[in-house]
C-alpha positions as CSV (number, residue, x, y, z in Angstrom):
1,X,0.0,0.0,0.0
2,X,2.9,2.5,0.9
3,X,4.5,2.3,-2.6
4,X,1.3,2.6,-4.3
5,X,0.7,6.0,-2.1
6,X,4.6,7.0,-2.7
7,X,3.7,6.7,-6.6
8,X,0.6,8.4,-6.6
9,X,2.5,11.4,-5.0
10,X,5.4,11.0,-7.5
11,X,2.9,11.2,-10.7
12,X,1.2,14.2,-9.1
13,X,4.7,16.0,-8.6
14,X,5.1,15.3,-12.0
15,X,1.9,17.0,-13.5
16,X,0.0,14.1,-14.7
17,X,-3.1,14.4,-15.9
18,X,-5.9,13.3,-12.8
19,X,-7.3,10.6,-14.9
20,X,-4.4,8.7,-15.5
21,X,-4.0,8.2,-11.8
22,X,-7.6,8.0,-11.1
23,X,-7.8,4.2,-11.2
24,X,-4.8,3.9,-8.9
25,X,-6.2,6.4,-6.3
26,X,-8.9,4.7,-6.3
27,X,-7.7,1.5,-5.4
28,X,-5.3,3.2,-2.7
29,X,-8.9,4.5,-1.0
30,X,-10.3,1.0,-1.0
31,X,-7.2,-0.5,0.5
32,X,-7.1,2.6,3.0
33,X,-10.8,2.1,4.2
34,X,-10.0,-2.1,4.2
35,X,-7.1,-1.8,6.9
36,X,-7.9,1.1,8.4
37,X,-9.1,1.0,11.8
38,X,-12.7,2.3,13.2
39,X,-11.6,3.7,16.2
40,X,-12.8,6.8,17.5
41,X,-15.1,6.7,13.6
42,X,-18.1,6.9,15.0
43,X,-18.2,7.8,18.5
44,X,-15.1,10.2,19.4
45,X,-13.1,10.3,22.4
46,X,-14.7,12.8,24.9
47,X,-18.1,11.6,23.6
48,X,-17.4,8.1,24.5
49,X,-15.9,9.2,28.2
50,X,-19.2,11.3,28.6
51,X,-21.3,8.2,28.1
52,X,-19.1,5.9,30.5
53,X,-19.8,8.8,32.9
54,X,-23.2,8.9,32.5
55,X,-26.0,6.9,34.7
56,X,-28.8,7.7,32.2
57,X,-29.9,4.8,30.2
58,X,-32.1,7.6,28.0
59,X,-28.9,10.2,27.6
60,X,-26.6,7.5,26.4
61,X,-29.6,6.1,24.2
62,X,-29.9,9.7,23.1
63,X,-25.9,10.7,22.4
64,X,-25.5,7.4,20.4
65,X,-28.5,8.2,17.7
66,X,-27.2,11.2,17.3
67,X,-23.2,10.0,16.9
68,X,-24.8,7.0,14.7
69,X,-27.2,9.2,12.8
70,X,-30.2,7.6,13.3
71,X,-33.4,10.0,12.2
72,X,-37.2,9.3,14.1
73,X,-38.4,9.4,10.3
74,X,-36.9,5.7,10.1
75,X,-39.6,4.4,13.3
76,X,-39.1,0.9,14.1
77,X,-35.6,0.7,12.3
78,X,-34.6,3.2,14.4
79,X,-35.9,2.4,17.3
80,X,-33.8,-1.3,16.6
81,X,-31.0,-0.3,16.3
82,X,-30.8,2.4,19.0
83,X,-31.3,-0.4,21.4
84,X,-28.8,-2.9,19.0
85,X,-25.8,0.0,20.0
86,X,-27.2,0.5,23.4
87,X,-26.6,-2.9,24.4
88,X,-23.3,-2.8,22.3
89,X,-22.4,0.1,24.9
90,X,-23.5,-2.5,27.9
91,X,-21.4,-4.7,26.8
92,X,-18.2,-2.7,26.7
93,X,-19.1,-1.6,30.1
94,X,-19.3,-5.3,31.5
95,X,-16.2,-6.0,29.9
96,X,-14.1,-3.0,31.3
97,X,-13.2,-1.6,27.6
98,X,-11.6,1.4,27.9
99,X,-12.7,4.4,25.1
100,X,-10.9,3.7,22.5
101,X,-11.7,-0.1,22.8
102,X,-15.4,0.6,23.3
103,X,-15.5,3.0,20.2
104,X,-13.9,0.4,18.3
105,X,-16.4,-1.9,19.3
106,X,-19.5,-0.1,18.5
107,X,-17.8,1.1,15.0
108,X,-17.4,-3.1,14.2
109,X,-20.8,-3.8,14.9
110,X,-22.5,-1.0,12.9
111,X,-20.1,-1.8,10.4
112,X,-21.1,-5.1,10.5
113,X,-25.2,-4.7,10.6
114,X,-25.2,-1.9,7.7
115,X,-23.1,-4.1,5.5
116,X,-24.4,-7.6,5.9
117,X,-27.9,-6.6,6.2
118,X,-28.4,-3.2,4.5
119,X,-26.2,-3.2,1.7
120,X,-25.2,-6.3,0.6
121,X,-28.4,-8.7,2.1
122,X,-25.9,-11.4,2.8
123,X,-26.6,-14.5,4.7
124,X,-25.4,-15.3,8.3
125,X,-22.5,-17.3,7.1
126,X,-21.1,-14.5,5.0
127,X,-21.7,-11.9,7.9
128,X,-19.5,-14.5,10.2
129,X,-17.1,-14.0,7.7
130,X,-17.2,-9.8,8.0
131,X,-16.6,-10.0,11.7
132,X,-13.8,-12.5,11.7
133,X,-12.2,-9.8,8.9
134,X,-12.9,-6.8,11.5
135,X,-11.9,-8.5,14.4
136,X,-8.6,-9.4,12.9
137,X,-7.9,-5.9,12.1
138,X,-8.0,-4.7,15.3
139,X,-7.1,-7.6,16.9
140,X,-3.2,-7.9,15.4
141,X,-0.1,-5.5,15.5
142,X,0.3,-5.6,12.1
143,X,0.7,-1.9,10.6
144,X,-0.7,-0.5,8.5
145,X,-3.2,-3.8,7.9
146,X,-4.6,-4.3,11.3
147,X,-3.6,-2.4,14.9
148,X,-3.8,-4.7,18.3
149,X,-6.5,-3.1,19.8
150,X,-8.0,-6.5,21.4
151,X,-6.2,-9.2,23.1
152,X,-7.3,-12.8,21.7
153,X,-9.3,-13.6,25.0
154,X,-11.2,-9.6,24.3
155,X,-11.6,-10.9,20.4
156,X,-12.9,-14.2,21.7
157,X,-15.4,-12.4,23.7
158,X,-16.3,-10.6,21.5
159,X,-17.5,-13.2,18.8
160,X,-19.1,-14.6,21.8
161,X,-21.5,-11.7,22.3
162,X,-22.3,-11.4,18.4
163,X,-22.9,-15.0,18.6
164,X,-25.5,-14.7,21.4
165,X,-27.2,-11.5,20.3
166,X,-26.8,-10.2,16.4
167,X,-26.4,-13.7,14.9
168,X,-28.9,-15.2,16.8
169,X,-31.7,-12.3,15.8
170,X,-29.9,-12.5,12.6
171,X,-33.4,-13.1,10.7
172,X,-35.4,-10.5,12.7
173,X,-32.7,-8.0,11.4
174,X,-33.0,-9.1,7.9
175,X,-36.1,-9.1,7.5
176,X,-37.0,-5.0,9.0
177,X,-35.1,-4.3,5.6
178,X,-36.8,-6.9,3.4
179,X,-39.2,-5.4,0.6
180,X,-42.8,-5.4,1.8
181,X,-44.9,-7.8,-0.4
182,X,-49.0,-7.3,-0.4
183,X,-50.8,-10.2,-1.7
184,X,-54.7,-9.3,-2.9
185,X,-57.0,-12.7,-2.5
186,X,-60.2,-12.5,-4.1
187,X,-62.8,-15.3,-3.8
188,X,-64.7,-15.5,-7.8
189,X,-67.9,-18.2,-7.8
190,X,-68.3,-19.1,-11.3
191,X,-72.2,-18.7,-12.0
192,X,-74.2,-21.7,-14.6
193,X,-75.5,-19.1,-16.8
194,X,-73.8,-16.4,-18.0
195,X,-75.1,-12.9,-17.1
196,X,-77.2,-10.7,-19.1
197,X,-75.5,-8.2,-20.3
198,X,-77.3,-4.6,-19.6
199,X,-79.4,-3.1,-22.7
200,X,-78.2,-1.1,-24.5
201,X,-80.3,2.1,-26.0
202,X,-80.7,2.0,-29.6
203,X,-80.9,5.0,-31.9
204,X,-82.0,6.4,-35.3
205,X,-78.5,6.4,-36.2
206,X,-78.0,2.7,-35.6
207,X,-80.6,2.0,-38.3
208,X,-79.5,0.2,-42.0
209,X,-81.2,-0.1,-45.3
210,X,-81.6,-4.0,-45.8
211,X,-80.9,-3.4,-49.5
212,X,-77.3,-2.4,-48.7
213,X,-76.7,-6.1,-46.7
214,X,-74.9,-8.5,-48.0
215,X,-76.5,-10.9,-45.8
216,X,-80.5,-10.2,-46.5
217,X,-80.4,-10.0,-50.0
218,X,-81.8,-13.6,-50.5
219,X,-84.9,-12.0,-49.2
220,X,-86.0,-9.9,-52.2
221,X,-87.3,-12.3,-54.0
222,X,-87.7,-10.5,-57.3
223,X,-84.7,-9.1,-57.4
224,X,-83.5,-13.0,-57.1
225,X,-85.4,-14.5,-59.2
226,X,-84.7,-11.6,-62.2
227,X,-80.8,-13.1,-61.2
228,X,-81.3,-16.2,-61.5
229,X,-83.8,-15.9,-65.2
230,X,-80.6,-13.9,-66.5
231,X,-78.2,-16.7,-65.2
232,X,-80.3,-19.5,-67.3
233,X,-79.8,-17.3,-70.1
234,X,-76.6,-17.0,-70.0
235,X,-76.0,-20.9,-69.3
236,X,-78.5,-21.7,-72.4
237,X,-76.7,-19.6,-74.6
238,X,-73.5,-21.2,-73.2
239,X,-74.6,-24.5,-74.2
240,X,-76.0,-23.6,-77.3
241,X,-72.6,-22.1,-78.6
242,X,-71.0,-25.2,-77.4
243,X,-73.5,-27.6,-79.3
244,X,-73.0,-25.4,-82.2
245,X,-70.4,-27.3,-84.9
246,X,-67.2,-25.7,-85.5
247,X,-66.9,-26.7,-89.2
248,X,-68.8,-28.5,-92.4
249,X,-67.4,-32.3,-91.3
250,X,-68.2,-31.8,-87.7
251,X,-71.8,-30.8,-89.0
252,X,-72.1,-33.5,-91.3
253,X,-71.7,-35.8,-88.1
254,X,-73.9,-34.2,-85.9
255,X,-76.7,-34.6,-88.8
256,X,-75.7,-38.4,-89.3
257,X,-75.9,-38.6,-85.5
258,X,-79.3,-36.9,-85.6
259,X,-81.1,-39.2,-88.6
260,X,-79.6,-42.1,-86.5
261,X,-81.5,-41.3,-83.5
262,X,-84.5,-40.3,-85.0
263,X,-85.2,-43.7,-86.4
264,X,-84.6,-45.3,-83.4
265,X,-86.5,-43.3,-81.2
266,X,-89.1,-43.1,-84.1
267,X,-91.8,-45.8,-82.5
268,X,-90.5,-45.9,-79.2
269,X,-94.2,-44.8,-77.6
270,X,-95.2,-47.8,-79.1
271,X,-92.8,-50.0,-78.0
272,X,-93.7,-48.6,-73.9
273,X,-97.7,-48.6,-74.4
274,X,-99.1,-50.5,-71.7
275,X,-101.0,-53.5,-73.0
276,X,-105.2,-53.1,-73.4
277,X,-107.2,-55.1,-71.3
């Protein structure tokens, strides 16, 4: 980290344009706000001696939503986690934390609630995961990664308390920042017969001349009939111009065809008369 900080401040001595160290500084920020510690972040040093001093559940309860930021417009959420860093407060006292410990202390666990359940939603394993990173920052004398603000038996203690109170309300946090869902239920009885539909007014503008419908022209019957005389017409004279021969041979045929016919059909009345009795 401290070479990447010692060449950002070389290339700025140097003129260089701000965007082509942008993407450094901002990786130097992330790595600043990863290892740097939360003491005295939150809740500053006098503060934190002023609530030690105090014997006023209320006046600590009121010093730490003002130092944490919590607004009255947030109700119940508020009202959560004012008693979540109260008893986060308790517990430093019952432990004997001095300020800076106890500062420390209430930075980890708002750290902890606005990250895992605000911003990221992440489940309790991942959460476990968060404190163990923030309890080994302050837990090792390791500059600049982590500063040894906690002995291991105070870091064991620790993970003992979030054990016993945030991870085992875990759910009951999660869900005050869940997305409320309404579900509508609506009971429908299908009826046997449909229903009537409401009348409907009728109007002079509504009205039609049944001569201009397709559909009701079968009606006029003279009209129809005058169609379908003109039709036969056309069919007979259709036929006719087909029965008509097309040159002297063909004609010479049909005549054969016809003198043929005639003498067999000549007598044929006869040859059907019913006998006389």
């Amino acid at each position: 980290m401290e070479p990447l900080r010692v060449a950002i401040e070389a290339a700025t001595e140097a003129n260089l344009d701000a965007s082509e160290i942008q993407d450094a500084q901002q990786i130097l920020s992330k790595l600043e706000a990863e290892t740097q510690p939360l003491t005295f972040t939150d809740v500053p040093r006098a503060d934190m001696e002023v609530m030690q001093a105090s014997t006023s559940r209320e006046e600590v309860v009121a010093k730490l939503a003002k130092l944490m930021r919590l607004s009255k417009e947030d109700g119940l959420q508020a009202e959560v986690l004012a008693d979540f860093h109260f008893h986060n407060f308790m517990f430093c006292q019952r432990s004997g934390f001095c300020s800076e410990k106890a500062s420390a202390l209430l930075s980890i666990m708002r750290v902890l609630h606005s990250t895992a359940i605000v911003k990221q939603k992440a489940k309790v394993e991942q959460a476990r995961a968060l404190l163990e990173k923030l309890l080994q920052r302050h837990s090792r004398q390791l500059p600049p990664f982590s500063v040894g603000i906690y002995t291991k038996k105070e870091a064991d203690a620790i993970r003992e308390y979030a054990n016993r109170t945030f991870f085992r309300h875990y759910s009951m946090f999660a869900s005050m920042y869940e997305q409320p869902l309404d579900i509508v239920l609506r009971k429908v009885e299908p009826g046997v017969v449909p229903h009537v539909p409401p009348p409907a007014e009728f109007h002079v503008s509504h009205e039609l001349d049944p001569h201009e419908v397709p559909e009701l022209q079968d009606l006029f019957q003279p009209k129809a009939v005058a169609e379908e005389d003109e039709e036969a017409k056309l069919r007979r004279k259709s036929e006719a111009k087909m029965l008509k021969p097309k040159n002297r041979k063909e004609a010479t045929l049909l005549e054969i065809i016809d003198e043929a016919m005639k003498a067999q059909l000549e007598d044929i009345d006869s040859k059907f008369a019913l006998p006389e009795l």
